[in-house]
C-alpha positions in Angstrom: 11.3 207.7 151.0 13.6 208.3 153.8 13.8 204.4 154.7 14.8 204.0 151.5 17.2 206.3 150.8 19.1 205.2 153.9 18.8 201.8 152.8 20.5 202.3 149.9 22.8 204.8 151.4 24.5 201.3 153.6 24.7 198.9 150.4 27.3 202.1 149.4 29.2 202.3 152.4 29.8 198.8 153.4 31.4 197.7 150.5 33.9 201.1 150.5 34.1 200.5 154.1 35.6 196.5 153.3 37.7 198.0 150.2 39.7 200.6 152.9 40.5 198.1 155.0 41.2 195.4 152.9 45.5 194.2 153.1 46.2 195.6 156.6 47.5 192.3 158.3 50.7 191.5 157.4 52.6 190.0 160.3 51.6 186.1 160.6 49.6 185.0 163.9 51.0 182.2 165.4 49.3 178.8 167.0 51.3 176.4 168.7 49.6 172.6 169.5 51.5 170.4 172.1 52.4 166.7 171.1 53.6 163.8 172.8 57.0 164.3 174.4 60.1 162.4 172.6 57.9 162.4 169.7 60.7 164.5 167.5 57.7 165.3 164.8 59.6 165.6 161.1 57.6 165.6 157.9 54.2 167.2 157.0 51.9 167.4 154.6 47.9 168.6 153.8 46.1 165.6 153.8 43.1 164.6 151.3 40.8 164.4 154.8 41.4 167.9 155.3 43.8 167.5 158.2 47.6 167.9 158.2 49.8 164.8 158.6 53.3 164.2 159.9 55.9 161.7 161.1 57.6 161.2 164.4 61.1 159.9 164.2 61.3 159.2 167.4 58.4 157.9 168.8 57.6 155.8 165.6 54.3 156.7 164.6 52.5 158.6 162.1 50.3 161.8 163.2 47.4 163.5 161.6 46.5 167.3 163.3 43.0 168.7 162.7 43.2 172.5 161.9 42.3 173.2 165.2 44.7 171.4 166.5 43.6 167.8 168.0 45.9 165.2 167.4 45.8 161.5 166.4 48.6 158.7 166.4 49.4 155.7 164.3 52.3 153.3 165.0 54.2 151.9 162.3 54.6 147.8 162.1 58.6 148.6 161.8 60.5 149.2 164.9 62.8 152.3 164.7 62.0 152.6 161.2 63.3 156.2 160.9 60.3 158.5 159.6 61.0 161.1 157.2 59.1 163.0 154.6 55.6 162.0 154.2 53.5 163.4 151.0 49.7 162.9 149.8 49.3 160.4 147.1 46.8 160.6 143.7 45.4 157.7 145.6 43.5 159.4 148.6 46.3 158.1 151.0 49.6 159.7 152.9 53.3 158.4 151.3 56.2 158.2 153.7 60.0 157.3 154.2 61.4 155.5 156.6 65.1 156.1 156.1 66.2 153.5 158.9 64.1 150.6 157.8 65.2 151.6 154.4 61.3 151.2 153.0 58.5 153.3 151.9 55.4 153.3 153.4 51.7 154.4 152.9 49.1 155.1 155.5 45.0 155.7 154.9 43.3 158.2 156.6 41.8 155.8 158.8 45.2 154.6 160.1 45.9 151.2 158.2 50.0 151.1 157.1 51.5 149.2 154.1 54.9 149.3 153.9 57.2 148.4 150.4 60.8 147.1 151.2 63.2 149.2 149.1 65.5 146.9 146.5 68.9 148.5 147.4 69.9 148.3 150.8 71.2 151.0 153.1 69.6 153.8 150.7 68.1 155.8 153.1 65.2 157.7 151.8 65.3 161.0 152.8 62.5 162.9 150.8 59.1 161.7 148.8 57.2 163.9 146.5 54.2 162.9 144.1 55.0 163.5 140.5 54.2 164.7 137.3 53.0 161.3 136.4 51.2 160.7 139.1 53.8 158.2 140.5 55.8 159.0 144.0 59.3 159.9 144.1 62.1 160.1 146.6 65.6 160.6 147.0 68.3 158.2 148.3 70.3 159.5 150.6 73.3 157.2 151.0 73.0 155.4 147.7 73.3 158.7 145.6 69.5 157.5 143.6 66.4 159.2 143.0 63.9 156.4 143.2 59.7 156.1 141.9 57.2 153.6 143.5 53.8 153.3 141.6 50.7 152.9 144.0 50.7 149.4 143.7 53.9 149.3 144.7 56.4 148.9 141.5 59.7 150.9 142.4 62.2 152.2 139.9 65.8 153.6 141.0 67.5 156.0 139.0 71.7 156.9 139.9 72.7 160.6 140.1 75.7 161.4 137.4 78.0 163.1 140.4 79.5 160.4 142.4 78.3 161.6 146.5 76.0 164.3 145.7 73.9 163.2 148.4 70.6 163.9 146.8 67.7 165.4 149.7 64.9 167.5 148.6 62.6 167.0 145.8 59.3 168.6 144.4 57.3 168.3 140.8 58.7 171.1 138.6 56.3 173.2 136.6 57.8 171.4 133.1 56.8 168.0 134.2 60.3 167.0 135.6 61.5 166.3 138.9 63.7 168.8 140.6 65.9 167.7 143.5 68.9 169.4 145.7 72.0 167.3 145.7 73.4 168.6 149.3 77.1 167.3 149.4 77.6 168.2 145.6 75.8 171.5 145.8 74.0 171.1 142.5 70.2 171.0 141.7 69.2 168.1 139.5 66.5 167.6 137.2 64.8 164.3 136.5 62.4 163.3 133.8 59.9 160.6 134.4 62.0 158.7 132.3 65.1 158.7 134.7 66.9 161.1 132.4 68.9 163.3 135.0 70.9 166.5 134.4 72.8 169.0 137.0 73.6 172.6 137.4 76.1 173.7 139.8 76.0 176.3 142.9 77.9 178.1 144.7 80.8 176.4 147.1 79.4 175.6 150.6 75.5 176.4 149.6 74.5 172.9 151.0 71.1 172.8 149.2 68.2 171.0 151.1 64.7 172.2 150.4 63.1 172.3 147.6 59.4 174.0 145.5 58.0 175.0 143.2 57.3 178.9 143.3 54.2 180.6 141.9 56.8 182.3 139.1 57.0 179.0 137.2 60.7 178.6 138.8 62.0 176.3 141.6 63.0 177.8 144.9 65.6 175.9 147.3 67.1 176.5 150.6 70.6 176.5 151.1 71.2 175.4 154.8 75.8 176.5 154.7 75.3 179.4 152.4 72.4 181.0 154.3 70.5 182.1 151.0 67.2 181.0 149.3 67.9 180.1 145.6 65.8 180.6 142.7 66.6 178.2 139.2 64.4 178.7 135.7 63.8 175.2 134.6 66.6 176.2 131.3 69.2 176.1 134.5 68.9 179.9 135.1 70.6 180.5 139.0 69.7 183.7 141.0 70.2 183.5 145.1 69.3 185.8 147.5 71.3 186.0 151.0 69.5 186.4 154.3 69.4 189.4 156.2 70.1 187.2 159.5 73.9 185.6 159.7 73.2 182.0 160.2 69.9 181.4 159.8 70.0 177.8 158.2 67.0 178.1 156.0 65.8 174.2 155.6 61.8 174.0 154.8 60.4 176.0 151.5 57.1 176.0 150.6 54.8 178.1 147.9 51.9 180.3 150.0 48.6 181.2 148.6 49.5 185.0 149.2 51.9 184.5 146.1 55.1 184.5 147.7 57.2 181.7 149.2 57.5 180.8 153.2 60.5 178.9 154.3 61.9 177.9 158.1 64.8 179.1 159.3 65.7 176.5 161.7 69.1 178.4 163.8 66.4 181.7 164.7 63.4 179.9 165.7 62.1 182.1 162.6 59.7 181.5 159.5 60.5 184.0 156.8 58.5 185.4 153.7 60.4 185.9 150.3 59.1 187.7 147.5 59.3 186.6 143.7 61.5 189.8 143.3 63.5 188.7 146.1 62.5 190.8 149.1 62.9 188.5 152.4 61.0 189.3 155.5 61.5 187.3 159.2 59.0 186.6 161.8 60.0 185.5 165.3 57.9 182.2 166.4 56.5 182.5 169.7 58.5 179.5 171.5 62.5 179.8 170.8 64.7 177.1 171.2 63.4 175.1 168.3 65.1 172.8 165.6 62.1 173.8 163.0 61.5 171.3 160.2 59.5 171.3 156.7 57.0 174.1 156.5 53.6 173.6 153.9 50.4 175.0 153.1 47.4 173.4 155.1 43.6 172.6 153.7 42.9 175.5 155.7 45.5 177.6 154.0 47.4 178.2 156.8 51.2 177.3 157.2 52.0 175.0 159.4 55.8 173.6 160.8 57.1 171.3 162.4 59.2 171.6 165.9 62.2 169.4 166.9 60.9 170.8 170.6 57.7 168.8 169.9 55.3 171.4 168.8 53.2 171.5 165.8 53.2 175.1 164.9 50.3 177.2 162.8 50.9 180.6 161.1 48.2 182.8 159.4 49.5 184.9 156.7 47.2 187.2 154.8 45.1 186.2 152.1 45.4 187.9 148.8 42.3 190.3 148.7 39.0 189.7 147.2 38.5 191.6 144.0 36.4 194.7 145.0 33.7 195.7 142.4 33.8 198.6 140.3 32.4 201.7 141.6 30.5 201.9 138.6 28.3 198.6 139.8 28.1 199.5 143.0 26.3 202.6 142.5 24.0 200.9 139.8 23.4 198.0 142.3 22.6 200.4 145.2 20.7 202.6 143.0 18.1 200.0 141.7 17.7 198.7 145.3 16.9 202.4 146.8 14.6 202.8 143.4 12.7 199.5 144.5 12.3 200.0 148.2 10.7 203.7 146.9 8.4 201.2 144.9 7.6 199.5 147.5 6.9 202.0 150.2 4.5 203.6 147.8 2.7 200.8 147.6 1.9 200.0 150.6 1.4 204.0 151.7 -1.4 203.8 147.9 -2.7 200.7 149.2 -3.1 202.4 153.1 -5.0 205.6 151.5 -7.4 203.6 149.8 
């Protein structure tokens, strides 16, 4: 009986054991991979593969990274084509701008490019997003347009109401609209898939670029002159929240599985954790003198950023805990496992008698 007792005294004590420690690691640990030099990475996005992806303005191709950090390249056909934001498609593959070649373009994980020629010229595509209806969206930054490409290639363009709002950012909204952040006009607009747009107005000087949707059913924007994170109900609701650093520049936003939202500060070499209730927390990255870019959640649910200074950088934040089971269960679990190993040592002692 003493074999067993022990026994089911450890099934008891390693679960307590997990519960106590369970939450502890709060501060993110950083991972930095090297790329090319003069590659100037810029967008990123999870991929369907289960790597990240990302553009490089300068260098003109478009990158996957594998979550431990190995690096391949693709060149795009156009020269200096000006890569932007690059999102995953319903189709399996990765959707990119290229804001100087004023086209779209869509990659496969194995490397193969397509590109679509945009109908207005000069429009600069900034920002893509996949939406609601599973189309792709972007914003045009010069010609004042949100714009919607199908995956065979049909393109809609749709004109913002406010004369130079300069629209940027852009996510799929929790109410089956598109949100986007007009940055000269300091306004958030909302789309419908129809191309039905309406505004609501910031504060002077917020500059809005960013935007996502936040775990709270709201959308949460950076604003890049104001040095806040914003926070709009999709009824037009406004709440912002300033930065405890002056200057900061917030620019990427993303939603984190740990329930809260993770955005760059691009001015401190800093990513930064704010709560639903508003609560903002900065964490130093390990290399300073960056110009740090988009920031999203990986396959491996890690966040990774981009680095002007030509670093891919990795950040793991904690995961929210695994429920613990009732003490209740654990006792009756360990107590039926110490009552069979009693069974079975008296068999075997019965069967060793006879």
């Amino acid at each position: 009986m003493r074999s067993s007792l022990s026994f089911g005294a450890l099934f008891i004590s390693v679960p307590l054991f997990i519960s106590c420690n369970i939450g502890l690691a709060q501060m993110p640990g950083f991972a930095q991979f090297p790329i090319a030099i003069g590659s100037l990475p810029n967008g990123i996005t999870s991929g369907p593969d289960g790597n990240l992806w990302f553009t490089e303005s300068i260098s003109n191709r478009i990158a996957k990274i594998t979550t431990s950090g190995l690096v391949s390249e693709f060149p795009i056909p156009t020269a200096n084509s000006g890569l932007g934001s690059i999102t995953q498609g319903p189709d399996g593959n990765l959707w990119f701008v290229e804001y100087a070649g004023n086209k779209l373009g869509k990659i496969t994980t194995a490397g193969v490019v397509t590109e679509y020629q945009l109908p207005t010229a000069m429009s600069y595509p900034i920002r893509i997003a996949l939406g609601p209806d599973n189309n792709l969206w972007f914003t045009e930054n010069l010609t004042n347009r949100v714009g919607r490409i199908t995956t065979s290639g049909v393109i809609n363009e749709f004109a913002i109401p406010t004369p130079g709002g300069t629209p940027l950012g852009i996510t799929a909204g929790p109410d089956g609209n598109l949100w986007f952040t007009e940055s000269a006009a300091n306004k958030i607009g909302r789309i419908t898939t129809s191309g039905s747009v309406v505004e609501f107005s910031l504060s002077n000087g917020s500059t809005p670029a960013e935007i996502t949707s936040g775990p709270d059913g709201n959308l949460w924007f950076t604003e890049a002159n104001g040095n806040r994170i914003g926070r709009i109900t999709t009824g037009g609701a406004l709440t912002e929240f300033s930065l405890p650093s002056l200057a900061a520049s917030p620019e990427g936003i993303t939603s984190a599985p740990d329930g809260n939202l993770w955005f760059t500060e691009g001015a401190r070499d800093s990513i930064a954790r704010i709560t639903i209730t508003g609560v903002i927390s900065e964490f130093a990255l390990p290399t300073p003198n960056n110009l740090l870019g988009p920031i999203v959640v990986g396959p491996d649910r890690n966040l990774w950023v981009t680095s002007s200074l030509n670093y891919i950088f990795r950040a793991t934040i904690a995961s929210p805990p695994l429920p613990t089971p009732a003490p209740s269960s654990l006792l009756l679990a360990a107590t039926a496992l110490a009552a069979l190993a009693g069974w079975y040592c008296w068999r075997v002692l019965r069967q060793h008698s006879a």
